[in-house]
C-alpha positions in Angstrom: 76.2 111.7 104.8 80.1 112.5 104.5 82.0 110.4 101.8 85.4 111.1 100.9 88.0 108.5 98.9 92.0 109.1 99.3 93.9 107.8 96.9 98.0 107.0 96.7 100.1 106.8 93.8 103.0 104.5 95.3 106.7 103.3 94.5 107.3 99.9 95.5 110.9 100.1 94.9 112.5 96.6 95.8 109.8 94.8 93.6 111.1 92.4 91.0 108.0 90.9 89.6 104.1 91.4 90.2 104.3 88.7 93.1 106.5 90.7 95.0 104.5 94.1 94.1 101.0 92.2 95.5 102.7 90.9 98.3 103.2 94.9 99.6 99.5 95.7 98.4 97.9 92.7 100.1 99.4 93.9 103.2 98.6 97.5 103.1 95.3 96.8 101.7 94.8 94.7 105.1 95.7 97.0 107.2 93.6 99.7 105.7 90.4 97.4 106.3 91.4 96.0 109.7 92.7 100.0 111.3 90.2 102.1 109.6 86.8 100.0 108.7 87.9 101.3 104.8 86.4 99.7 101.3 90.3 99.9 99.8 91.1 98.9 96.5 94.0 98.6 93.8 92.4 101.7 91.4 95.5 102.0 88.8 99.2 101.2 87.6 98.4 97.7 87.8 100.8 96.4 85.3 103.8 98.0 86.4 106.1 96.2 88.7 107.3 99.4 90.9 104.4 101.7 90.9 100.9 101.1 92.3 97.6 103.6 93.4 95.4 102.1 96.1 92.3 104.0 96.8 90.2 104.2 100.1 87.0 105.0 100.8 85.3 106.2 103.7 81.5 107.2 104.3 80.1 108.8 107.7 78.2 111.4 109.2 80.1 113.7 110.7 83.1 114.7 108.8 85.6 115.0 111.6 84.8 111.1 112.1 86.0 110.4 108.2 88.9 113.3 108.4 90.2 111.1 111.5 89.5 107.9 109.3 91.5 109.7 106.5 94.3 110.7 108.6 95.0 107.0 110.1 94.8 105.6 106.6 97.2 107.9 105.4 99.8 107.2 108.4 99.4 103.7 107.8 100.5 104.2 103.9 103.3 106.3 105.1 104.2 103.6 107.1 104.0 100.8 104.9 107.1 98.2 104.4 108.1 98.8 101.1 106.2 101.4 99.6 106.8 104.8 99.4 104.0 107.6 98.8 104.4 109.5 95.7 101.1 111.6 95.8 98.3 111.9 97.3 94.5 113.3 96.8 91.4 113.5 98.6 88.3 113.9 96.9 84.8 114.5 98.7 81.5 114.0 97.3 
């Protein structure tokens, strides 16, 4: 069994309040589930308006199945409406 969880420290630049930061993370956290079959959750930052890390994790058995996964997921953070990646790490257990 392969597990690996990604994690992205993000600036949510336009954000003016928590509702607006939340409205960004509920979509990306969507469309991490729906795209890549991903447990995703908000793992830190969480009381700062323009920053945010989302973490995803990913378990299979071959490990070119969850690099693909990983790879998706990370395209679809780059790609996000209104966030911007800041950093990024893998870690595989």
């Amino acid at each position: 069994m392969i597990i690996a969880v990604q994690s992205w420290q993000l600036h949510i630049e336009a954000a003016q309040s928590l509702k607006d930061r939340r409205s960004v993370l509920q979509r990306l956290k969507a469309a991490l589930r729906r795209e890549c079959n991903a447990s995703v959750a908000e793992t830190g930052e969480q009381d700062l308006w323009q920053r945010a890390e989302i973490s995803c994790a990913v378990v299979g058995s071959d490990r070119a199945v969850v690099e693909g996964t990983l790879r998706t997921a990370d395209r679809l953070v780059a790609e996000a409406d209104g966030a911007r990646v800041i950093d990024t790490v893998v870690n595989w257990l």
